[in-house]
C-alpha positions in Angstrom: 87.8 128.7 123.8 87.7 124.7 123.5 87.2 123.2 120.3 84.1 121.9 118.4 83.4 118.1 119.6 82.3 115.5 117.3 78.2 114.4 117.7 78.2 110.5 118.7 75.1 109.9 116.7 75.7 107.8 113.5 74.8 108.1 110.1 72.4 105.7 109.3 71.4 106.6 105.9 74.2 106.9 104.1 73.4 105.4 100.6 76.3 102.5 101.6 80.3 102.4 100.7 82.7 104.1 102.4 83.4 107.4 100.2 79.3 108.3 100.5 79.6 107.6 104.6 82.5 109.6 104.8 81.1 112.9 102.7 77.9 112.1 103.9 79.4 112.5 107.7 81.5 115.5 106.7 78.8 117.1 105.7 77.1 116.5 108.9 79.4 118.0 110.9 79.8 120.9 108.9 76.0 121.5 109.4 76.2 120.6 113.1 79.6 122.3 114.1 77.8 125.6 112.0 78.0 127.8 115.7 80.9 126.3 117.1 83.0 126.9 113.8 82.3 130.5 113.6 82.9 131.6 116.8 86.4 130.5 116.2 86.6 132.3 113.2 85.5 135.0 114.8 88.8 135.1 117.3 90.6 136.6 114.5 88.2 136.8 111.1 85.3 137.2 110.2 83.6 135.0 112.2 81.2 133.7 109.0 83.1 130.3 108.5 80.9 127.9 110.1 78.0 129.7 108.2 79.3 129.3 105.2 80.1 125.7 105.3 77.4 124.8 107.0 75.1 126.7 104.3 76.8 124.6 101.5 76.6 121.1 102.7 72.9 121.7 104.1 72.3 121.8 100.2 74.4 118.5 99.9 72.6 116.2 102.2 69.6 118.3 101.0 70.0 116.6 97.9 71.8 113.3 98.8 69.8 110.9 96.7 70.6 112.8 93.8 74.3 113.6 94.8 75.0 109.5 95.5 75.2 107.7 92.1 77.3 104.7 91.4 80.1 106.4 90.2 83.0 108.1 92.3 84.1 110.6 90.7 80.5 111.2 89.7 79.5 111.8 92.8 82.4 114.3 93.8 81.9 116.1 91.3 78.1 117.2 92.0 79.1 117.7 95.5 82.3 119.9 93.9 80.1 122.0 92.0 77.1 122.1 95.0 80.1 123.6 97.7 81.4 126.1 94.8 78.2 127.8 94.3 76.5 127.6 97.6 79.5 127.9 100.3 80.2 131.9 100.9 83.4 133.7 101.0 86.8 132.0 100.7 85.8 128.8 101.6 83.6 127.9 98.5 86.2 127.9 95.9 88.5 126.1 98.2 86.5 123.4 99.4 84.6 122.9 95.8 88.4 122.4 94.3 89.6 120.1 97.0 86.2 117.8 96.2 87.0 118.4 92.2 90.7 117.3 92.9 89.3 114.1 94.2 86.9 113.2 91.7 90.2 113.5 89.2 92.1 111.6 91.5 89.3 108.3 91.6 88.6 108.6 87.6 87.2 105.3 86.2 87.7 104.0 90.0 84.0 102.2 90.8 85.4 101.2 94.4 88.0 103.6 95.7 90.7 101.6 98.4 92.5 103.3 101.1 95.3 103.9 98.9 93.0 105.6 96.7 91.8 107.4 99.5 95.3 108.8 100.2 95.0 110.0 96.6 92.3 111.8 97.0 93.3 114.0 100.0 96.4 114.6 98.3 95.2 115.8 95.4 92.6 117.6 97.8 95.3 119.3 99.2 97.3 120.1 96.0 94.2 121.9 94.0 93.9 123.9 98.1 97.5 125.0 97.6 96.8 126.1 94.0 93.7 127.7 94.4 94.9 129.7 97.7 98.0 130.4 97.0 99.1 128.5 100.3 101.1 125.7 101.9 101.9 124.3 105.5 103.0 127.0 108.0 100.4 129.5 106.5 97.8 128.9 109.2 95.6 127.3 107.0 93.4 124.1 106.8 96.6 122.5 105.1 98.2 122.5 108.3 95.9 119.6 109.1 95.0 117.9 106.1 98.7 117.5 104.9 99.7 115.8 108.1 97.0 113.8 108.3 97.2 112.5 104.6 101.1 111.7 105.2 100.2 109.4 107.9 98.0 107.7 106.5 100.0 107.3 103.4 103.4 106.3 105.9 101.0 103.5 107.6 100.0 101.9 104.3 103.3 102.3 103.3 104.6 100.4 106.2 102.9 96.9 104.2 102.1 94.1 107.0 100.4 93.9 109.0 97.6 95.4 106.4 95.5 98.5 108.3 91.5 98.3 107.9 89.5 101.0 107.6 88.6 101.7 111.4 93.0 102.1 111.9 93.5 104.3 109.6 90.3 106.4 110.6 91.6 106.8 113.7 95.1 107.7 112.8 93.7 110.2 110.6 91.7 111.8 113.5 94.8 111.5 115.9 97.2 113.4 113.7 94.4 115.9 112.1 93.3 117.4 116.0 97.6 116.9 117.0 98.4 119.0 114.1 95.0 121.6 114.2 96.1 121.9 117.8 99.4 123.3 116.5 98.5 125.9 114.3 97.5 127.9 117.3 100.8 129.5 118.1 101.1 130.2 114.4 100.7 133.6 112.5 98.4 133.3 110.1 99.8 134.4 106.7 96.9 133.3 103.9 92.9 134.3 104.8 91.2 136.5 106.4 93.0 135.7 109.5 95.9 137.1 107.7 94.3 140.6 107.7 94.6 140.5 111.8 98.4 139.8 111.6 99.6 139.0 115.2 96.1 138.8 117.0 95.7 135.5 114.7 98.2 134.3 117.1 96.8 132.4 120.4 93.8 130.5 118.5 93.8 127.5 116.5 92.9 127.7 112.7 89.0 127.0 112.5 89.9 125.2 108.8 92.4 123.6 110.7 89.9 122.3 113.3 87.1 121.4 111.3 89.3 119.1 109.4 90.1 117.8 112.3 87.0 117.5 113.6 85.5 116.1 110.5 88.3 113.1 111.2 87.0 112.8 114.6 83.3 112.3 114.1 84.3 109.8 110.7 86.7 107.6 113.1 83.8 107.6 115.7 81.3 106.3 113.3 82.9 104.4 111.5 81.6 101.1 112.7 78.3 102.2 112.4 78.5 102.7 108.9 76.2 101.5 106.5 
């Protein structure tokens, strides 16, 4: 089975700054990746991933003018609390907690910077590992969105010459889809994969890939961003 591929069409109406374009875009693909996403769920789970997600952030860009207010952390927040209720199964808690990690990470923050934007993901990731009782090597989303958030945090680490935005978007896709690609020799030991035990092995991990496919569609837009 190939993997989900990132539409080429870019958000245009993205209420402007970068955070908005890039939840705005995730959102997208979650809606637009909605088949694609489930049928490789449905290797070794339950095959309802893609609809779930999708479901959730259908509601988001639903409701995007109200979603989008000045503030940050605000703004996570609303979309935190529209993925915990609408998003189905495992996914909602998980995904609403990452988005609720982020707000807390960006408090009082009115523009975040990309080493805010490191901050976010990680705390992302921590409230992930908290909430599902998980870490790298479990087959798991994590095994894509850590890797991807320590590269990006190495590379602004690394000082001069300073990274822009467009850089580090593309690093983050690079290593995101490097490190989704590896979890398909894995056992899956947290999710519904779990259940399967070794027929999880063979296929990538669809949380996996759509974080990695999110990262692809956000480095390909990214110049077209309002």
């Amino acid at each position: 089975m190939s993997a989900p591929s990132p539409s080429s069409s870019p958000s245009s109406s993205a209420p402007g700054g970068d955070l908005t374009f890039v939840v705005r875009t995730i959102a997208r693909t979650a809606v637009d990746n909605e088949r694609a996403f489930s049928d490789l769920d449905a290797v070794a789970g339950d095959g309802d991933f893609g609809y779930s997600l999708a479901r959730g952030f259908e509601i988001v860009l639903a409701d995007w003018d109200e979603l989008a207010p000045e503030a940050p952390a605000e703004f996570l927040k609303k979309v935190a609390m529209v993925i915990s209720k609408r998003v189905g199964g495992t996914s909602g808690p998980l995904w609403g907690t990452a988005f609720l990690r982020a707000a807390g990470a960006v408090k009082d923050r009115p523009e975040p910077d990309a080493g805010d934007a490191v901050a976010m993901l990680r705390a992302a990731a921590e409230g992930i590992k908290a909430r599902g009782k998980s870490d790298v090597g479990d087959k798991t989303l994590l095994d894509a969105l850590i890797p991807m958030t320590d590269a990006l945090e190495q590379r602004l680490a690394q000082g001069e010459p300073a990274a822009d935005g467009a850089e580090l978007a593309a690093l983050a896709a690079t290593t995101a889809r490097a490190a989704a690609d590896a979890t398909a020799p894995m056992q899956a030991r947290r999710g519904r994969q779990s259940y399967t035990g070794e027929r999880s092995i063979g296929s990538p991990d669809p949380g996996a890939v759509a974080i990695a496919v999110m990262a692809e569609r956000i480095a390909a837009e990214w110049d077209a961003r309002d």
